[in-house]
VEXKOLLUM-286138 format. One record per residue (C-alpha): residue in one letter; x, y, z. Coordinates in steps of 0.25 Angstrom, whole numbers, plus 2048, in hexadecimal, padded with zeros to 3 digits. Example, Ala and Ser with C-alpha at 12.3 -4.5 7.8 and 13.67 -1.06 7.14 Angstrom:
REM residues 2
a8317EE81Fs8377FC81D
***
This chain:
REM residues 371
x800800800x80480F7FBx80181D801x8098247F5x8008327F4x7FC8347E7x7F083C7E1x7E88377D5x7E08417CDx7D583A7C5x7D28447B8x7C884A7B1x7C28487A3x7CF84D79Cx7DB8467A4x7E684E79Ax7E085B79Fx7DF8557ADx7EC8517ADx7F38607A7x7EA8667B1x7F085E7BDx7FC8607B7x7FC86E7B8x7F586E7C7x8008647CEx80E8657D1x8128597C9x80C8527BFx8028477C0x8048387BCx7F78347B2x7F38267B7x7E78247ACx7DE82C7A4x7D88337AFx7E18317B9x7ED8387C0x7F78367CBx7FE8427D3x80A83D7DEx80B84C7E2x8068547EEx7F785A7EBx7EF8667F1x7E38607EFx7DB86D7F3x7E38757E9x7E286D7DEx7D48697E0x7CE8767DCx7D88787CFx7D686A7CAx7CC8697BDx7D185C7B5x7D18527C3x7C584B7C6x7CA8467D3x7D78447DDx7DA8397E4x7E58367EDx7EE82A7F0x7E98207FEx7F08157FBx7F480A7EFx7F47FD7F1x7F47F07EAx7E57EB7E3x7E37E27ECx7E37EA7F8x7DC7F57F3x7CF7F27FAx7D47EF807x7DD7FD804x7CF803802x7C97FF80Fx7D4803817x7D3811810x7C4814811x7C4810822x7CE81C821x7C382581Ax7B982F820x7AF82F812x7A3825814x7A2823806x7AD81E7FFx7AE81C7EEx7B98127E8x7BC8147D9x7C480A7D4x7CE8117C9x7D88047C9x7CC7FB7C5x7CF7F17CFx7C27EB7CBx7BD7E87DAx7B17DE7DAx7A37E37E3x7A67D77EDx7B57DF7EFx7AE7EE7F0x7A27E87FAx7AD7E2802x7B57F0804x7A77F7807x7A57ED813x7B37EF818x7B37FE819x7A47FE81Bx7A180B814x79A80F807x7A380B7FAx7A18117ECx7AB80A7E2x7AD80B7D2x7B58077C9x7B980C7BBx7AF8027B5x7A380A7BDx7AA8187BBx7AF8217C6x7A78287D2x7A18347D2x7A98407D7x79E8477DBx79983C7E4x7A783B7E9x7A884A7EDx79984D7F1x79783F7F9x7A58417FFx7A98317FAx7B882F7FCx7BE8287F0x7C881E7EFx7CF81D7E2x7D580F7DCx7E08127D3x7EA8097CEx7F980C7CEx8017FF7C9x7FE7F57D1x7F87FD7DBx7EA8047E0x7EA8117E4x7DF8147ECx7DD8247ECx7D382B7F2x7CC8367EAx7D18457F2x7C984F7E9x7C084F7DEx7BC85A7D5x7AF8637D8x7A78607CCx79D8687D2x7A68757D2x7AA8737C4x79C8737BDx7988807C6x7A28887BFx79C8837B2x7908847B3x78C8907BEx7958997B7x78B8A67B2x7928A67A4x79289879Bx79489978Dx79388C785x798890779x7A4898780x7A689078Ex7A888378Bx7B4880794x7B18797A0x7B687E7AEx7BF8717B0x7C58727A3x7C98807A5x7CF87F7B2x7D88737ADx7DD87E7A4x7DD8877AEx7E587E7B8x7EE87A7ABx7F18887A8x7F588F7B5x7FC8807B9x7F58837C5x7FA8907C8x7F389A7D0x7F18A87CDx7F58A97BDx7ED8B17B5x7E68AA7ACx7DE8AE79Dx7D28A6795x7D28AF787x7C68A8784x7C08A7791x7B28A578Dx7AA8A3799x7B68A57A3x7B78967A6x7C78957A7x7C58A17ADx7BE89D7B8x7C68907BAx7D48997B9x7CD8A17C6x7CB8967CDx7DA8907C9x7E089F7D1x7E18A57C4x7E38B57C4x7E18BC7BCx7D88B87B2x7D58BD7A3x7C98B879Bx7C78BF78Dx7BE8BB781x7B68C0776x7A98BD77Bx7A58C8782x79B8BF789x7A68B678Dx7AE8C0792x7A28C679Cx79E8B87A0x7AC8B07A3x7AD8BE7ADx79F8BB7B2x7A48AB7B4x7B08B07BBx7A78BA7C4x79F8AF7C5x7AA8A47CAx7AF8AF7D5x7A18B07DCx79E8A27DBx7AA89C7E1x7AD8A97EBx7BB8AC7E4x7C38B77E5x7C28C27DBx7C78BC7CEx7D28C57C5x7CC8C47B7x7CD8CD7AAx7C38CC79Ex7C38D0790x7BD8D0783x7C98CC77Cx7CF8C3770x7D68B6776x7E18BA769x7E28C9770x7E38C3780x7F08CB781x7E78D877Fx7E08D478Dx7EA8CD794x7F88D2797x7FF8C479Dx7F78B97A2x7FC8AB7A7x7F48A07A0x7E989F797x7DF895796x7D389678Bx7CA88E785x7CB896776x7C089876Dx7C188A766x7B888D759x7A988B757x7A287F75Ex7A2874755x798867756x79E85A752x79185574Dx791860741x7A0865740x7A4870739x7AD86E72Ax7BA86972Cx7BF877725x7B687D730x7BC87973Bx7CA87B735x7C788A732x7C388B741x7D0884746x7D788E73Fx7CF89A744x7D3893752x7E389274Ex7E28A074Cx7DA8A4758x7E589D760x7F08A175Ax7EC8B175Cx7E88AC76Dx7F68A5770x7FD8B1769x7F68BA773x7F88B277Fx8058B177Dx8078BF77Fx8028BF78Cx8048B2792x8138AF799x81E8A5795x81889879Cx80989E79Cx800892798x7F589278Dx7E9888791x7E1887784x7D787F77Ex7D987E770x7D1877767x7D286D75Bx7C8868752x7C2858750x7BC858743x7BB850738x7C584573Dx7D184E73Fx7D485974Bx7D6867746x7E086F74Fx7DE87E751x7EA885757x7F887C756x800879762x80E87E759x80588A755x80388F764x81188B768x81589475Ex80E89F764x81789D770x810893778x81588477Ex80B87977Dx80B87278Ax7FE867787x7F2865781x7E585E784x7D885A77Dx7CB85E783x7BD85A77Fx7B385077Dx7B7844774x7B2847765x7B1856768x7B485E75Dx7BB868765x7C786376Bx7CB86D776x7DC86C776x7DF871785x7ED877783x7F887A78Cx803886786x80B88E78Ex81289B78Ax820898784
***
């Protein structure tokens, strides 16, 4: 039997971002176990990180490991040791534990049991958080179990407020979820407080709001929609009062995401989801020639941002952009390359593909930094 510590973070529905996110957050890098699953051997503010984290679904935290066998007598020893009357099992090394095994460790311990396996799916966070079940994790490690029990979880419940009780949603211009823009956020600043931070296409002041919360100061949201402009102010008035913060230092305007420099003097990091073209619907596309015409308007919308932003961003300064490319026809059209933007002076640190399978959109989440 082991006592190692060790912290597994269990990811969200896009690990690669998951992972660049924690990457940025943590003092060394993580060691990717599966798909969705990550291990950390390093020390953890659980309080701190638990209000920057977006990409993690849950943390757990080393107990013990121990040989298959002994798992269950390992389990029983554990949970006499717990205060929580309720007490969920999920079973990640798929040890296949038969219902005569399970009944047994529920008469030792004599306390209510929930266990799943990956055959039955996982169990519900929100139960786990509301009902206040502590979780035992089975993870497999060689020839080993690690039994880990679940530290944190993330609010589910806080996340959908921010998206939906904000006064000023535009579905045509606010797509970007609250989550996803935090993971930028976090990626960004590398989990640095107090940078100032800038969305040129701020749309309804979502990264905006998430880089408040990260400590972000100051901000600058520009657009040209003069409705966006008035209601990403009005989201960010609105975050402040809801959630009792301090007063928030933020700049607006009415401007061209090719003329930032005109608003903004020096910033530290921008993050933006772009104008990305027209909505297209899969089920009647546009023609190929179409589409190519709008990738090229793109490229040169692009082109005209990064040559701005690099007047006003430092050496090192990161860029956190969406960029799109384009599933038609049987082939991927590119907007913007990545030597094109490395010729306007900018280092390409990573890239990852967000969206749902099939979409036509593919949303290039991009990491540059300021040469």
């Amino acid at each position: 039997m082991s006592t190692e510590q060790k912290y597994y973070f269990f990811l969200g529905n896009t690990p690669d971002l998951s992972l660049l996110e924690l990457k940025s957050l943590l003092s060394s890098a993580p060691t990717q176990l599966s798909p969705l699953l990550a291990s950390y051997d390093g020390e953890l503010n659980l309080e701190d990180i638990g209000v920057r984290l977006a990409g993690t679904r849950k943390i757990a935290r080393t107990l013990t490991s121990c040989a298959p066998g002994q798992v269950l007598s390992e389990i029983a020893t554990i949970l006499r040791s717990l205060p929580n009357k309720n007490v969920a099992i999920t079973d990640y090394a798929e040890l296949k534990l038969t219902q005569s095994e399970i009944r047994g460790l529920k008469d030792q311990v004599d306390r209510p049991l929930r266990f799943v396996s990956l055959d039955t799916g996982e169990h519900e966070l929100v139960m786990l958080a509301h009902q206040h079940v502590a979780e035992l994790n089975l993870i497999r490690s060689g020839e080993n179990i690690i039994i880990a029990h679940t530290v944190w979880i993330f609010d589910a419940e806080d996340w959908i407020r921010r998206d939906r009780n904000k006064p000023y949603r535009d579905i045509k211009r606010g797509m970007l979820p609250p989550k996803l823009a935090r993971m930028l956020v976090n990626i960004a600043t590398q989990g640095k407080s107090g940078l100032s931070l800038s969305d040129p296409f701020c749309g309804t002041g979502t990264v905006l709001t998430e880089a408040t919360l990260a400590g972000c100061a100051p901000l600058y949201g520009s657009d040209t929609n003069p409705a966006a402009v008035t209601g990403a102010e009005e989201n960010l008035l609105w975050l402040k009062s809801t959630f009792n913060l301090p007063d928030i230092t933020a700049k607006f305007s009415l401007t061209d995401a090719t003329h930032l420099h005109s608003f903004v003097s020096v910033v530290d990091a921008i993050v933006t989801e772009p104008y990305m073209g027209p909505l297209l619907d899969d089920r009647n596309p546009l023609p190929l020639s179409k589409i190519q015409d709008i990738a090229k308007g793109l490229d040169k919308l692009y082109r005209g941002c990064f040559k701005s932003w690099g007047k006003i961003l430092p050496v090192g300064g990161r860029v956190v952009m969406t960029i799109p490319s384009f599933a038609v026809y049987g082939r991927v059209i590119p907007t913007i390359s990545i030597d094109t933007i490395s010729s306007l002076g900018y280092n390409y640190i990573s890239s990852v593909a967000y969206g749902k399978p099939g979409a036509v959109v593919i949303r290039n989440i991009t990491i540059l930094e300021r040469q």
